[in-house]
C-alpha positions in Angstrom: 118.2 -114.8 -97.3 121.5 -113.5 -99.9 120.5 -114.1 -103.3 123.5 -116.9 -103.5 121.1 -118.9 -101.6 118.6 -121.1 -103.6 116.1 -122.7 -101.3 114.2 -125.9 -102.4 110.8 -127.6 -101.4 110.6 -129.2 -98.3 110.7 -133.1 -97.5 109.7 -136.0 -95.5 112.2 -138.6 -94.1 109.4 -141.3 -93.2 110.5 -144.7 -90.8 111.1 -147.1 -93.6 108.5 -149.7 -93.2 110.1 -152.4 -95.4 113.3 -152.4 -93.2 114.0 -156.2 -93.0 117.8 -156.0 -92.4 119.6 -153.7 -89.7 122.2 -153.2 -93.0 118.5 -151.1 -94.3 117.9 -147.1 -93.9 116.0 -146.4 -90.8 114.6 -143.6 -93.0 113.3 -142.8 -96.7 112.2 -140.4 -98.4 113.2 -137.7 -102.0 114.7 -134.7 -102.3 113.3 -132.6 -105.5 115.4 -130.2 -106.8 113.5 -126.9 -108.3 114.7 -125.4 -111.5 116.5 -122.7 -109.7 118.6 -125.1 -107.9 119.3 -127.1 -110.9 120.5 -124.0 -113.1 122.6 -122.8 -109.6 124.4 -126.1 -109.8 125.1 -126.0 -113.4 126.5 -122.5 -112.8 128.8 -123.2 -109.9 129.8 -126.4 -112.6 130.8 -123.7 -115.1 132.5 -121.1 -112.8 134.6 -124.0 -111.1 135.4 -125.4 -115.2 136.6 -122.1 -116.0 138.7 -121.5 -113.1 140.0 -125.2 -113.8 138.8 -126.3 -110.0 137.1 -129.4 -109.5 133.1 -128.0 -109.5 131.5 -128.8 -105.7 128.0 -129.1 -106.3 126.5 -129.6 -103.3 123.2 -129.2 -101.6 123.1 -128.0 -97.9 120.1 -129.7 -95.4 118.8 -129.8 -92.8 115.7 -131.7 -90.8 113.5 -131.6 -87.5 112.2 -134.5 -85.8 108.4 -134.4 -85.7 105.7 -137.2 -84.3 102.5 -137.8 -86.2 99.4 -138.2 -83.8 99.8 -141.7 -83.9 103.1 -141.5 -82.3 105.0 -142.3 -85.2 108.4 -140.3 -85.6 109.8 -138.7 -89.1 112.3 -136.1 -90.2 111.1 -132.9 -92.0 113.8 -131.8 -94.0 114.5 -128.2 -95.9 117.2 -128.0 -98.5 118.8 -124.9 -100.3 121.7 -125.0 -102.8 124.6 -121.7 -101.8 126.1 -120.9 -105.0 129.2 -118.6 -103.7 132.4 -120.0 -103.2 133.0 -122.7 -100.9 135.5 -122.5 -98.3 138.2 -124.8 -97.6 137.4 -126.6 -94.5 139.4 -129.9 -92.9 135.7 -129.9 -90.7 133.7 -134.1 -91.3 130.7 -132.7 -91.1 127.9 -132.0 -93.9 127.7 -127.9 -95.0 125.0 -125.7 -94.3 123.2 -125.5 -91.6 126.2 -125.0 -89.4 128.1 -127.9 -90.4 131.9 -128.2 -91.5 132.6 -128.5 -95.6 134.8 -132.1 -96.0 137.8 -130.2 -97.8 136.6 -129.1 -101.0 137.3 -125.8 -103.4 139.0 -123.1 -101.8 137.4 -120.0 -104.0 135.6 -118.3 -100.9 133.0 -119.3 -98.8 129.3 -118.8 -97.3 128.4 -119.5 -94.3 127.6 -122.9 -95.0 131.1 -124.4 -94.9 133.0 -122.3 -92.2 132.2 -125.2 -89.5 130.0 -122.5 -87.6 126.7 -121.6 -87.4 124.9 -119.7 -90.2 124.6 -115.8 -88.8 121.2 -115.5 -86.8 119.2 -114.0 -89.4 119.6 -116.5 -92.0 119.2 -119.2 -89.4 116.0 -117.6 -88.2 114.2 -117.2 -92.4 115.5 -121.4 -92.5 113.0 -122.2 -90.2 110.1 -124.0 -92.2 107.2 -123.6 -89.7 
């Protein structure tokens, strides 16, 4: 893992048991940032500020299905906040993970927002189990 990486806690999506509309999230669940991501989002705030660039603060996930022994079905879900430059990207899809950036700041990039995968040895460290 680069140092530009800031990895958070794990979490649980868990079938949302109150769901009594179809309009209602399938899923629920928290996200908890840790101090370290919270002071890596404040910095990429100041370094975008400073360069007058509209700051992308933005927190790259992804999640695994698993099944409890009753059968039941949730998402476990890792985070990590990458406070390099973000890469321009036209890609709809979230970052991290392999996913495409939505267009934001142009001031570099991590592997997060190139619309590819992540290289194989960071890919391989993200795995929580």
């Amino acid at each position: 893992m680069s140092d530009l990486n800031i990895k958070g806690d794990g979490f649980y999506l868990n079938a949302n048991k109150r769901k009594d509309k179809d309009t209602h999230p399938d899923f629920v669940g928290y996200l908890k940032l840790t101090p370290q991501q919270l002071a890596g989002l404040i910095d990429i705030y100041e370094r975008s500020r400073a360069n007058n660039e509209d700051p992308v603060l933005q927190i790259d996930l992804a999640a695994w299905k698993r099944r409890k022994d009753d059968g039941e079905v949730f998402l476990y879900a890792s985070n990590e906040i990458y406070t390099g430059g973000r890469k321009k990207s036209g890609g709809n899809g979230g970052g991290g993970y392999g996913g495409g950036n939505r267009g934001y700041s142009n001031n570099g990039g991590g592997y997060g927002n190139r619309g590819g995968s992540a290289p194989k040895q960071d890919i391989d460290e993200e795995i929580p189990f």
